[in-house]
DSSP file (Angstrom, degrees, kcal/mol; ACC not computed):
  #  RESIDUE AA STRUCTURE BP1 BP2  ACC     N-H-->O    O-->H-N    N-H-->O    O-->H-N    TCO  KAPPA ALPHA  PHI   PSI    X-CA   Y-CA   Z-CA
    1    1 A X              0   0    0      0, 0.0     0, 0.0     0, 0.0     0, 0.0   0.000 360.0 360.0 360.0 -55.8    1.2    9.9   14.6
    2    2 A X        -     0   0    0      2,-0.1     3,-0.1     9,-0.1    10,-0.0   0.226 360.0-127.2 -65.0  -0.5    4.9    9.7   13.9
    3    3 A X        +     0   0    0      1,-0.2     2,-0.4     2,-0.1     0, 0.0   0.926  61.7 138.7  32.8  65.2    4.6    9.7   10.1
    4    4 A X        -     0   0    0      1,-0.1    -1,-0.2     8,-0.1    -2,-0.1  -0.903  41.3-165.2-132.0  96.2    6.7    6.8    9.8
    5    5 A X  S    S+     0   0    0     -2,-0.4     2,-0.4    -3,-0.1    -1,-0.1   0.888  70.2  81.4 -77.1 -12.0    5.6    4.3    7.4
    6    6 A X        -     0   0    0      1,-0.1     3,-0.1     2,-0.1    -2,-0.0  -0.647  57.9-175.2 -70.1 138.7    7.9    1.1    8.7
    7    7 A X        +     0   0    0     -2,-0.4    -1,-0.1     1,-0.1    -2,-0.0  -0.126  53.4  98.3-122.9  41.3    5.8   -0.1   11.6
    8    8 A X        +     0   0    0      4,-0.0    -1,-0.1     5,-0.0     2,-0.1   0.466  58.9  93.4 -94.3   2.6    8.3   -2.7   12.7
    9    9 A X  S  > S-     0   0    0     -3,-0.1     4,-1.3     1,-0.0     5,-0.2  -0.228  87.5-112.0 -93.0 158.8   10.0   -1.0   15.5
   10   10 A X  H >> S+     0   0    0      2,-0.2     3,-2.3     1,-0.2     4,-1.6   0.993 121.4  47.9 -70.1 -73.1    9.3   -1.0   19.0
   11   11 A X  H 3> S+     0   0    0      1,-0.3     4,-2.5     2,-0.2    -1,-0.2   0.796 115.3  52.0 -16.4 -42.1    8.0    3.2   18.8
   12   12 A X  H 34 S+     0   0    0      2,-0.2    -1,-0.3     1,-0.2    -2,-0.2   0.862 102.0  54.1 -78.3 -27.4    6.1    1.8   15.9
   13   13 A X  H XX S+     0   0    0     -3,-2.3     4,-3.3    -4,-1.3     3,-1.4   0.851 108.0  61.0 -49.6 -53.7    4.4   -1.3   18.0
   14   14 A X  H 3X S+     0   0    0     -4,-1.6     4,-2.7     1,-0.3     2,-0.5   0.926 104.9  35.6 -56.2 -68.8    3.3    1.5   20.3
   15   15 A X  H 3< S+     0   0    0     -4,-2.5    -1,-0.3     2,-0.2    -2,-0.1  -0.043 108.9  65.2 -60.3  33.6    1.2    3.6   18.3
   16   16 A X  H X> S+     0   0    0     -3,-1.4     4,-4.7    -2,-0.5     3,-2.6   0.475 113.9  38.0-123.3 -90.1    0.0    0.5   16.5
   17   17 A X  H 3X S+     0   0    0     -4,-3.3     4,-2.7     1,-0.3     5,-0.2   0.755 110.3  55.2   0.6 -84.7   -1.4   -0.2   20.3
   18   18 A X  H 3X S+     0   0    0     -4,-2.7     4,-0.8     2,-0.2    -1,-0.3   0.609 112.4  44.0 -43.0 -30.4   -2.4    3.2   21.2
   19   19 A X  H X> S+     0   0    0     -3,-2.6     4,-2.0     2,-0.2     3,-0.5   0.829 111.4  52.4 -86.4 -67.2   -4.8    3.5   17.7
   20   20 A X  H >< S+     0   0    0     -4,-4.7     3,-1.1     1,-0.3     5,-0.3   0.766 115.7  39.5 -68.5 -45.9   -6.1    0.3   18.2
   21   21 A X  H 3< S+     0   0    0     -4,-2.7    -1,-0.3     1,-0.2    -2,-0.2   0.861 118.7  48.5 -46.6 -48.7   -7.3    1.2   22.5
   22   22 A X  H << S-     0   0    0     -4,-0.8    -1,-0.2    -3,-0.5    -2,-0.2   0.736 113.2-131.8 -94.8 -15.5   -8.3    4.3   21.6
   23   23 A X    <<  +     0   0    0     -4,-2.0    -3,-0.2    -3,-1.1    -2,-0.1   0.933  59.3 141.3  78.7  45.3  -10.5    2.8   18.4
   24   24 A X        +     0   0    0     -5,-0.4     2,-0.3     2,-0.0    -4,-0.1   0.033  45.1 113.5-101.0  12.8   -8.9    5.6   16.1
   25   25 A X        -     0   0    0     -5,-0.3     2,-0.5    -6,-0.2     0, 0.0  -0.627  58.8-147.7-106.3-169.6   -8.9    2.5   13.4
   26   26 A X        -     0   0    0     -2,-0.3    -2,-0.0     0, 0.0    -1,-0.0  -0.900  20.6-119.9 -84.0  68.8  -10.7    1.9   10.4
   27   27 A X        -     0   0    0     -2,-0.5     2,-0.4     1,-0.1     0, 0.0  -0.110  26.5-126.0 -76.5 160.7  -11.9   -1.8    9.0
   28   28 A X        -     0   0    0      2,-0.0     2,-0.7     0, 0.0    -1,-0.1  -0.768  17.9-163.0-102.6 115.8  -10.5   -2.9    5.7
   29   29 A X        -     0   0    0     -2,-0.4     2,-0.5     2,-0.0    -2,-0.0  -0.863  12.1-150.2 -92.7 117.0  -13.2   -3.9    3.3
   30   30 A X     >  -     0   0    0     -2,-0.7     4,-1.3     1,-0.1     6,-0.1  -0.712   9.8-147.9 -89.1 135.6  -11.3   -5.9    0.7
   31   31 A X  T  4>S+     0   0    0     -2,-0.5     5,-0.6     1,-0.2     9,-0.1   0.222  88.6  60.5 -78.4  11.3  -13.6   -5.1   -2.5
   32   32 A X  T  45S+     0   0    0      4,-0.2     5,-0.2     3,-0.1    -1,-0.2   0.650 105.9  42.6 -56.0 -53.7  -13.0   -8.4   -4.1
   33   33 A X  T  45S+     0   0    0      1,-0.1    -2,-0.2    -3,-0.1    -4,-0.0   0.720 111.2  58.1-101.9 -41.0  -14.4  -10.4   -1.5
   34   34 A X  T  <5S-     0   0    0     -4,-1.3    -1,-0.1     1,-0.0    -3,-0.1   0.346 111.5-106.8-103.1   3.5  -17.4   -8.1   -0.9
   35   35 A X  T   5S+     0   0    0      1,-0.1     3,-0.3     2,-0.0    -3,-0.1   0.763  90.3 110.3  93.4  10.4  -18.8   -8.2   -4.3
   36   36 A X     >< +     0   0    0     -5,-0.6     4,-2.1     1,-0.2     5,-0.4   0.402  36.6  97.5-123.8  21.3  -17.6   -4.4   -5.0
   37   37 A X  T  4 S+     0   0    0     -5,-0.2    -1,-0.2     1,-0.2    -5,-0.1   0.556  70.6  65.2 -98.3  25.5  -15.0   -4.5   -7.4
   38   38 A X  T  >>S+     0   0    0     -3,-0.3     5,-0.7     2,-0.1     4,-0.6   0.821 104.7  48.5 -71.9 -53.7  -16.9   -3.7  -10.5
   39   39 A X  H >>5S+     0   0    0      1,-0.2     3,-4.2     2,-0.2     4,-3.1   0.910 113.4  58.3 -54.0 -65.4  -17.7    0.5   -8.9
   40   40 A X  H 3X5S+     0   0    0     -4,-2.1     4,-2.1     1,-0.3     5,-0.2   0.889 106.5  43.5 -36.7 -40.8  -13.7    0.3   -8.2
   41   41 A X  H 345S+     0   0    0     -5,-0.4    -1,-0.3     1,-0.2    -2,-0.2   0.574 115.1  47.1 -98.0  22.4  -13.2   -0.2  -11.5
   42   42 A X  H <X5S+     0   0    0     -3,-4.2     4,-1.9    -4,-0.6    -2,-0.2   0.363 107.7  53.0-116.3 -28.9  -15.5    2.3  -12.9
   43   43 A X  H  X<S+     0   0    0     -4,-3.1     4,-1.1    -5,-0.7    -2,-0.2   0.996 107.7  49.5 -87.0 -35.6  -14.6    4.5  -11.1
   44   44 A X  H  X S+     0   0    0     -4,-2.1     4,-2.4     2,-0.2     5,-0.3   0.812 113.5  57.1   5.3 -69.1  -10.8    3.9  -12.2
   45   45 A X  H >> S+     0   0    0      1,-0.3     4,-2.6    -5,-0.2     3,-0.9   0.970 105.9  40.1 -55.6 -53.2  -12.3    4.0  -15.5
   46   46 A X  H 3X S+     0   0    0     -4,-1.9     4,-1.5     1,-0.3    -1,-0.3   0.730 114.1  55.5 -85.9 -11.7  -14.0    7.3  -15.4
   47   47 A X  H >X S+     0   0    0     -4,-1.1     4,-2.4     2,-0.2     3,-0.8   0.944 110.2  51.4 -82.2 -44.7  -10.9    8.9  -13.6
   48   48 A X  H <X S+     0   0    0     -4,-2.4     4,-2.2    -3,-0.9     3,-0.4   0.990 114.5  34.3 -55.0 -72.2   -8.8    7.6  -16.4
   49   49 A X  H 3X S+     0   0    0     -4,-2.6     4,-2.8    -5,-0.3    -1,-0.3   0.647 114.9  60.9 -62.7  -7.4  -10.5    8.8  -19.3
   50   50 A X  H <X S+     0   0    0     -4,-1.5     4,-0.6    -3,-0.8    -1,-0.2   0.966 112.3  46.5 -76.7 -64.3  -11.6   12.6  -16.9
   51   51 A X  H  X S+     0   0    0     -4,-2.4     4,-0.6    -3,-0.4    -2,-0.2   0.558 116.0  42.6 -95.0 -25.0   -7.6   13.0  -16.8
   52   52 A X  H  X S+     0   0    0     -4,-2.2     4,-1.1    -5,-0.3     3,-0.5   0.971 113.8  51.3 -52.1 -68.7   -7.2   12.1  -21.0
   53   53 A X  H  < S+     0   0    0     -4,-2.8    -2,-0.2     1,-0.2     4,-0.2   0.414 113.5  45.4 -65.7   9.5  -10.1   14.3  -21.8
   54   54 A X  H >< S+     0   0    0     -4,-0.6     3,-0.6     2,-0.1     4,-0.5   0.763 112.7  51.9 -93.0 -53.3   -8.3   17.2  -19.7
   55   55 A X  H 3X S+     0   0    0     -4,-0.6     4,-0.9    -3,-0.5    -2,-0.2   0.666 109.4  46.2 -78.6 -12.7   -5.2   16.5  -21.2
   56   56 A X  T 3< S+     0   0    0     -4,-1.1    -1,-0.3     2,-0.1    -3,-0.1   0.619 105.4  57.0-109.5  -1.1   -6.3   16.7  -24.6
   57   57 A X  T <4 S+     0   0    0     -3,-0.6    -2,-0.2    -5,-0.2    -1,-0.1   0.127 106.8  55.4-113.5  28.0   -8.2   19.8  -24.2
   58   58 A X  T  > S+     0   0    0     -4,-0.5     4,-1.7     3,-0.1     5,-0.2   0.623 109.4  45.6 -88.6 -49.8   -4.8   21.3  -23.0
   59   59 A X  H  X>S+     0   0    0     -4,-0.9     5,-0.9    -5,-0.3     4,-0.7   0.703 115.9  43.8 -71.9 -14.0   -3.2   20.4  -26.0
   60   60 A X  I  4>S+     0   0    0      3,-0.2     5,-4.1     2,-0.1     4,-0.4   0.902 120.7  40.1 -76.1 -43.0   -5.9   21.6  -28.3
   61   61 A X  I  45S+     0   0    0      1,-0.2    -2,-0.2     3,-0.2    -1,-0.1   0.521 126.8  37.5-107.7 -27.1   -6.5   24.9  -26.5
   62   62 A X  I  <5S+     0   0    0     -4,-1.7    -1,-0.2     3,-0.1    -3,-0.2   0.493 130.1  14.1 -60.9 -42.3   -2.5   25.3  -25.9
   63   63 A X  I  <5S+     0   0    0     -4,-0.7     4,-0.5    -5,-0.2    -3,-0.2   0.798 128.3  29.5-134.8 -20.6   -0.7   24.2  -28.7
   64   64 A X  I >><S+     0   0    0     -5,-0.9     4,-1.1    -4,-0.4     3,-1.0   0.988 109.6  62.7 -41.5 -79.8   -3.1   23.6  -32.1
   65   65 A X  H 3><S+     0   0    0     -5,-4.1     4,-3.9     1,-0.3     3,-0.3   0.765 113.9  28.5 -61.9 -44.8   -5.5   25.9  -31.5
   66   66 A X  H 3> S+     0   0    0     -6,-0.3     4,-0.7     1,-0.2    -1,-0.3   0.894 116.8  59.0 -58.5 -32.4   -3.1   29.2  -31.7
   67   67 A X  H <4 S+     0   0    0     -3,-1.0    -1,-0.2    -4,-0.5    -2,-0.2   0.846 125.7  14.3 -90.1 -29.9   -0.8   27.8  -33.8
   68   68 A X  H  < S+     0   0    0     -4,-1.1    -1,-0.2    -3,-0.3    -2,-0.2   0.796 139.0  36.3-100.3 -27.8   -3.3   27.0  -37.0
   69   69 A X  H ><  +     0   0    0     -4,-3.9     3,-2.8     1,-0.2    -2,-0.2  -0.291  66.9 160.4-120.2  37.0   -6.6   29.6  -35.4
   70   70 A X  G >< S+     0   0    0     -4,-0.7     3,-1.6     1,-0.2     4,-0.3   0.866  71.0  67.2  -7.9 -77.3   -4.9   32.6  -33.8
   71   71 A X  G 3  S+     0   0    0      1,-0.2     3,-0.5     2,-0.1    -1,-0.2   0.761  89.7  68.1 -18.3 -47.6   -7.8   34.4  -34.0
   72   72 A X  G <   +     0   0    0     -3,-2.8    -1,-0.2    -7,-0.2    -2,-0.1   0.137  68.5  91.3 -74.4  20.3   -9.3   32.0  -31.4
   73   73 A X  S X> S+     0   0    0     -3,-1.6     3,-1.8    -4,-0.2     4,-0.5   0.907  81.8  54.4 -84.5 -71.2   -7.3   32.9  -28.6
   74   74 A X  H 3> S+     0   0    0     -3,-0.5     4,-0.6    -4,-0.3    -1,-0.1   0.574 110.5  57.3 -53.6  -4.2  -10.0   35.8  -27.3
   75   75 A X  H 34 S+     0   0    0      1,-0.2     6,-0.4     2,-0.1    -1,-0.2   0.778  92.1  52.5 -92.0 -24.4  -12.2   33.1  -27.4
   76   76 A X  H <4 S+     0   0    0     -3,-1.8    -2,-0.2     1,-0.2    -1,-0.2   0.632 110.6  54.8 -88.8   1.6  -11.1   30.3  -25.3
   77   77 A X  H  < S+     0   0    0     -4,-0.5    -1,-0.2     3,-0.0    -2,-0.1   0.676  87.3 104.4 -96.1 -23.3  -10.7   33.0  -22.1
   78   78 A X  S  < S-     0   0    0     -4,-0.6     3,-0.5     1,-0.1    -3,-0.0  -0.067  86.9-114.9 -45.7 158.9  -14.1   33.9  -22.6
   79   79 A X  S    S+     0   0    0      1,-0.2    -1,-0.1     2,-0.1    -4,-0.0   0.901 115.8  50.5 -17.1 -63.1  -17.0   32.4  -19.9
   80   80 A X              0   0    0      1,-0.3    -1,-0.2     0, 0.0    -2,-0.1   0.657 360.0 360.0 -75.1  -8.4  -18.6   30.4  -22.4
   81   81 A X              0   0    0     -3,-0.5    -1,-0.3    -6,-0.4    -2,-0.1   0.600 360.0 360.0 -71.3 360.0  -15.3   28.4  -23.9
């Protein structure tokens, strides 16, 4: 409510309070405990390697491809690229 992440203050107690009476919280599933940290780490995984293959078809398509295939420039704006 206050965008304040210390929540040791008296202000901070208070909206602590207020969420938890009004039921505006959330429970915390630890995914360890609950058998679910294999998906966590797959999914991890796949984020990882989404955010390589992105970054290496920036560098192909940005700094290779013109430099050795000019020519291939009209290509890589095309639809199909």
């Amino acid at each position: 409510m206050h965008n304040s992440w210390d929540k040791n203050d008296r202000k901070g107690a208070k909206v602590i309070m207020h969420l938890l009476s009004q039921g505006m919280t959330k429970p915390f599933h630890d995914p360890l405990v609950h058998g679910h940290m294999h998906l966590q780490e797959l999914a991890n995984t796949y984020h990882q390697i989404s955010r390589i293959r992105t970054r290496c078809y920036h560098s192909l398509v940005n700094h290779y491809l013109p430099l050795f295939f000019p020519e291939f420039e009209r290509y890589v704006n095309s639809g199909r690229s």
